[in-house]
C-alpha positions as CSV (number, residue, x, y, z in Angstrom):
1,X,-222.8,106.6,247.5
2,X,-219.6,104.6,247.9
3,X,-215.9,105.8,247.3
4,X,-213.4,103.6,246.0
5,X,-209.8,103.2,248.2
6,X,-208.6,106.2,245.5
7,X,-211.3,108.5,246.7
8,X,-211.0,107.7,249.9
9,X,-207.1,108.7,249.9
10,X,-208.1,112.3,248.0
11,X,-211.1,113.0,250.5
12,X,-210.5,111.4,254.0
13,X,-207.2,113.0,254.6
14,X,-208.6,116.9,254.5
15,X,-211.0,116.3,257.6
16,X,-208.3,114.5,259.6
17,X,-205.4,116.9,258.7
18,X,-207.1,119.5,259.5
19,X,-208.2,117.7,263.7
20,X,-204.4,117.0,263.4
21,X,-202.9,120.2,262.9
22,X,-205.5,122.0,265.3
23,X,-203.7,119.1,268.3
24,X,-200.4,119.8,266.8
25,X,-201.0,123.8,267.4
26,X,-202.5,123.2,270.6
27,X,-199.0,121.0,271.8
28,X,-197.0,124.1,270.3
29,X,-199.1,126.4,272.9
30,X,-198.2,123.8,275.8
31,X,-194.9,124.5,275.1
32,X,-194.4,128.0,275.2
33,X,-196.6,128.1,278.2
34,X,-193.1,125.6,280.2
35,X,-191.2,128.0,278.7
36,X,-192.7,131.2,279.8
37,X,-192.8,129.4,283.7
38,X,-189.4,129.3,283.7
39,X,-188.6,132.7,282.6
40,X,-190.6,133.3,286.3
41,X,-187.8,131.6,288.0
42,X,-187.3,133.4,291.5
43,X,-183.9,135.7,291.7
44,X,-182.0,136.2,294.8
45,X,-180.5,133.8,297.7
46,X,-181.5,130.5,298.3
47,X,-180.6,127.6,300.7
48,X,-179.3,125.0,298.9
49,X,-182.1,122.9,299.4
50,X,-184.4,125.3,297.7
51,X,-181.7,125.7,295.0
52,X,-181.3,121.9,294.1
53,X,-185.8,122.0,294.1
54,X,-185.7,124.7,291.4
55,X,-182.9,123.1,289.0
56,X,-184.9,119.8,289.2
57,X,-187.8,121.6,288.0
58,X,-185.9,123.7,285.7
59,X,-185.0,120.5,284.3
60,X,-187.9,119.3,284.6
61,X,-190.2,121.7,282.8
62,X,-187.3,121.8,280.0
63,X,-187.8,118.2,279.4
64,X,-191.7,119.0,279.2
65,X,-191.4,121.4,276.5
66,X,-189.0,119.9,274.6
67,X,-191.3,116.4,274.5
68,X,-194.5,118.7,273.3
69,X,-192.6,120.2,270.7
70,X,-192.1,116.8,269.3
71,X,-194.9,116.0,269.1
72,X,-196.2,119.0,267.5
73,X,-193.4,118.6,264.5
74,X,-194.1,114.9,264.5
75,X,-198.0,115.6,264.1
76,X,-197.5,118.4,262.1
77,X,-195.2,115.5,259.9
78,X,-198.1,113.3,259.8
79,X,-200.6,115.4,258.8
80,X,-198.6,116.7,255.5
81,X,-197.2,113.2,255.0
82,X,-198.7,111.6,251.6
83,X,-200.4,108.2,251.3
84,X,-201.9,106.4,248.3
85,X,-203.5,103.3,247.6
86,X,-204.4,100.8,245.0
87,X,-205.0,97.5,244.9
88,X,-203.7,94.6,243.0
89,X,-204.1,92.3,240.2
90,X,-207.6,91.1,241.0
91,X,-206.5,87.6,239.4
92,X,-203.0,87.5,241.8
93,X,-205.6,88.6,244.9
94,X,-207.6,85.2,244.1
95,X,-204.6,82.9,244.1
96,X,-202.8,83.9,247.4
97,X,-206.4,83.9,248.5
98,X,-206.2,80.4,247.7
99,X,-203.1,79.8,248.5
100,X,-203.1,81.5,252.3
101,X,-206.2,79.1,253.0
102,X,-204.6,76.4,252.3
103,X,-202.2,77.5,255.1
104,X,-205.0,77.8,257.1
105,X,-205.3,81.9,256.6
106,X,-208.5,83.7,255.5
107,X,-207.7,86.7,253.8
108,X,-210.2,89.7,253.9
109,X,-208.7,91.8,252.3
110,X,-205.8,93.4,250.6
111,X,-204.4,96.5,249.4
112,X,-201.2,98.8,248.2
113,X,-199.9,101.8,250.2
114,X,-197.2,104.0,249.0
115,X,-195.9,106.1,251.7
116,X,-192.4,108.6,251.1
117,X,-192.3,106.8,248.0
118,X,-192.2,103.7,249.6
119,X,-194.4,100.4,248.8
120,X,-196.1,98.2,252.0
121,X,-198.7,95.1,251.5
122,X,-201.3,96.3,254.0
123,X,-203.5,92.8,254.4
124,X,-206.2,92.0,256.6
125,X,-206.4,88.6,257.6
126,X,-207.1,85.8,260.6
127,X,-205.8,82.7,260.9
128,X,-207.7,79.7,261.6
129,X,-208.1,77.5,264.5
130,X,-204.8,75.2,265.0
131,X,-203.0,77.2,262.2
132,X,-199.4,78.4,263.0
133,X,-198.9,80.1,259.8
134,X,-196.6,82.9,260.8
135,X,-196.6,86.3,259.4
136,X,-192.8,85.9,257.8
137,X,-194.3,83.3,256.8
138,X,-197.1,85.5,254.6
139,X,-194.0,87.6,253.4
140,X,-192.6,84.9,251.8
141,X,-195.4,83.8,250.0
142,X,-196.3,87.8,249.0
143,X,-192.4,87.9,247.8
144,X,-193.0,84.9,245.6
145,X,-196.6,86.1,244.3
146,X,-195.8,89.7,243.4
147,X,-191.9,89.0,242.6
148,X,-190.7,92.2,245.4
149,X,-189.0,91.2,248.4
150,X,-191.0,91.5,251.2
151,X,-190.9,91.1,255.1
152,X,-193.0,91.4,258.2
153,X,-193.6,95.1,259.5
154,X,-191.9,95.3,262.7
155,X,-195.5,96.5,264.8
156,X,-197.2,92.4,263.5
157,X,-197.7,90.1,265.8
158,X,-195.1,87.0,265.4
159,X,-198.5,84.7,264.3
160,X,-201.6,85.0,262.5
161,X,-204.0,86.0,265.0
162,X,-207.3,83.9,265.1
163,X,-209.3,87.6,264.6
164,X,-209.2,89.4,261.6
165,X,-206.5,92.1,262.3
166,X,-204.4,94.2,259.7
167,X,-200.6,93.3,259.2
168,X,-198.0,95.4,257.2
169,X,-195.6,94.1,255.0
170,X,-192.5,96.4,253.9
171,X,-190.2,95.9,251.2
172,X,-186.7,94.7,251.8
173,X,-183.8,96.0,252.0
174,X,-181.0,95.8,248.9
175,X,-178.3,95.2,251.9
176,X,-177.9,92.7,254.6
177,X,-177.6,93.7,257.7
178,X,-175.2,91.3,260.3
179,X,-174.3,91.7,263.9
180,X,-171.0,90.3,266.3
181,X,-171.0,91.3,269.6
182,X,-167.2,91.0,271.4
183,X,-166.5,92.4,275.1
184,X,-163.9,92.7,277.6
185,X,-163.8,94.0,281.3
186,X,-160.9,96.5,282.8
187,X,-159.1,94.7,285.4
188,X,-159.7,93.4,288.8
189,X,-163.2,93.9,287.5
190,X,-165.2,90.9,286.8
191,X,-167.7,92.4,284.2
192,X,-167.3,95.3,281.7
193,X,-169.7,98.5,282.5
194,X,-170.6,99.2,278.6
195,X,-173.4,97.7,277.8
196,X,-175.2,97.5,273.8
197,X,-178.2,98.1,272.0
198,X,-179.2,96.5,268.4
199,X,-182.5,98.2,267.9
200,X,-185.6,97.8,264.6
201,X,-186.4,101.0,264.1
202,X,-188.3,99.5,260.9
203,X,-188.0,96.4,258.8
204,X,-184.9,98.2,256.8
205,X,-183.9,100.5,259.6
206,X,-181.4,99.5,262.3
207,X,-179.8,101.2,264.9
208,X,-176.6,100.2,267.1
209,X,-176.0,101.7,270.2
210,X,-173.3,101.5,273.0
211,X,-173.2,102.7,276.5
212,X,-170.6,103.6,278.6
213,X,-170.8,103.4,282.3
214,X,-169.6,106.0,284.9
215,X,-167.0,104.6,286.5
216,X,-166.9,100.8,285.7
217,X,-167.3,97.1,287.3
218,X,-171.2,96.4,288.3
219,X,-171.9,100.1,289.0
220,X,-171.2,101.4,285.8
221,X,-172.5,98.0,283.8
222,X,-175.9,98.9,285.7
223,X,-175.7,102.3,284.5
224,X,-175.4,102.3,281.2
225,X,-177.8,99.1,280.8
226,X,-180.6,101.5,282.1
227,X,-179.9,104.1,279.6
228,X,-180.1,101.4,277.2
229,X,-183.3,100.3,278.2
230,X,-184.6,104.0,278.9
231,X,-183.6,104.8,274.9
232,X,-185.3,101.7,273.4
233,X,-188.7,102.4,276.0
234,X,-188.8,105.9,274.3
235,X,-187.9,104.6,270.4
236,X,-190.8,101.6,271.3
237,X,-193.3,104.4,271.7
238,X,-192.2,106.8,268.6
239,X,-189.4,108.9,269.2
240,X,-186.4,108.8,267.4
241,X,-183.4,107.5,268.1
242,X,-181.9,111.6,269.1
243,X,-185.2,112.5,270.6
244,X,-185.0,109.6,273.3
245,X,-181.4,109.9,273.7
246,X,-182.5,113.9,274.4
247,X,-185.0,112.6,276.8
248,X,-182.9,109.8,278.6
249,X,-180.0,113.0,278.7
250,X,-182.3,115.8,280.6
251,X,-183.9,112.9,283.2
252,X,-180.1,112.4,284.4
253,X,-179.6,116.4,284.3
254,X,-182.5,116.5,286.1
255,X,-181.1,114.2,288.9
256,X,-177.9,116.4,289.1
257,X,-175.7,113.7,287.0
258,X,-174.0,116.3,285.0
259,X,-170.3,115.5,286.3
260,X,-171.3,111.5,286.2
261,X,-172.9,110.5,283.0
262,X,-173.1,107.8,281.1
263,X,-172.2,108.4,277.4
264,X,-174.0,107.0,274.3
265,X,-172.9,106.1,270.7
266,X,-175.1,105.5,268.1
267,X,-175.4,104.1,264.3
268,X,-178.1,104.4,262.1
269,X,-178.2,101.9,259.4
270,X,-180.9,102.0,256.2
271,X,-180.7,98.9,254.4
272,X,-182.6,100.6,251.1
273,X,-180.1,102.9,250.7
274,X,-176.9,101.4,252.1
275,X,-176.3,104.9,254.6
């Protein structure tokens, strides 16, 4: 017997909840167990060699735990988090069916998630040999077929691949969002040591960040452009913006940088609600 997308949303979900929150208990565990080996931490005099070994893996393990943690909380997110789909006007589905092939796009297939409330196009799709139909492209065509501004989710590929593949598309946000970039070094120093960040967290979700070498000149410019690039590695794989900046924070602890840190400034900008 076949479900309908509906179905699917009400029934699907229990099973993988359920695997979800077993990993997301089994992370928690992980945890305690880093926390528990540091509590063991020998007592007494050390050389200073064996002192500066056991800070680094204090560090070490307390970067450890903190990472499982978050990922418990953000499995433990995803497993209560609420999805529902639908689909569209059957008659609409036929014309940007039409429409898309005349680009050169066959569309498979396309449906309506609502996630926190908010709506994505989720369409799968392949684009045909010698088409370079691009997926901003698609969003303006679904903008101007379902009247909701739309663009490309920031995880699709820049063109319509020639496999079928799924793409997201998000809905704009009410606010424009515009960048200028203006710098200046100290002197006697040929190049400044901040360094900035302009990040996607999402289609209507933008941070800014600046960095702020130790010291200044090369050095420091150096410096704060690999924090910079540590943050956004961290952020591209799913942390947020204060749980890489946590991360990026206890790997120079852990390298005995307290006294000569970088700093870090960040602004987190929703376009949907103008914060």
């Amino acid at each position: 017997m076949g479900f309908n997308k509906q179905e699917e949303a009400k029934l699907l979900p229990a099973y993988g909840r359920k695997r979800i929150l077993l990993l997301a208990d089994a992370y928690k565990e992980l945890s305690y167990s880093f926390g528990e080996l540091d509590a063991e931490l020998p007592t007494g005099i050390m050389d200073r060699r064996e002192l500066v070994f056991q800070k680094i893996l204090h560090e070490n393990r307390k970067i450890m735990q903190l990472r499982l943690k978050e990922m418990a909380r953000s499995m433990e997110e995803l497993a209560e988090e609420s999805l529902s789909y639908s689909e569209p006007n059957s008659r609409k589905v036929r014309v940007l069916k039409n429409g898309l092939a005349k680009h050169g796009i066959l569309l498979k297939e396309i449906f309506l998630l609502r996630r926190k409330g908010a709506l994505h196009f989720v369409l799968n799709m392949r684009g045909q040999r010698n088409a370079d139909y691009t997926t901003e492209d698609v969003a303006e065509v679904l903008t101007e077929m379902f009247g909701i501004p739309l663009v490309s989710a920031k995880e699709n590929l820049f063109f319509v691949a020639y496999e079928y593949d799924t793409y997201v598309f998000e809905c704009k946000g009410h606010f424009v969002f515009q960048t200028g970039i203006a710098t200046a070094s100290k002197e006697r120093e040929k190049v400044s040591g901040d360094n900035y960040l302009v990040y996607d967290i999402t289609g209507t979700q933008k941070v800014c960040m600046i960095s702020d070498g130790a010291g200044s000149g090369e050095e420091a410019c150096a410096d704060s452009e690999r924090v910079l690039e540590l943050v956004e590695k961290y952020m591209d794989i799913g942390f947020s913006a204060t749980e890489a900046a946590d991360t990026v924070n206890g790997l120079y602890v852990a390298q005995g940088r307290e006294q000569n840190m970088p700093t870090l400034d960040a602004c987190m900008v929703d376009l949907t609600e103008g914060k």
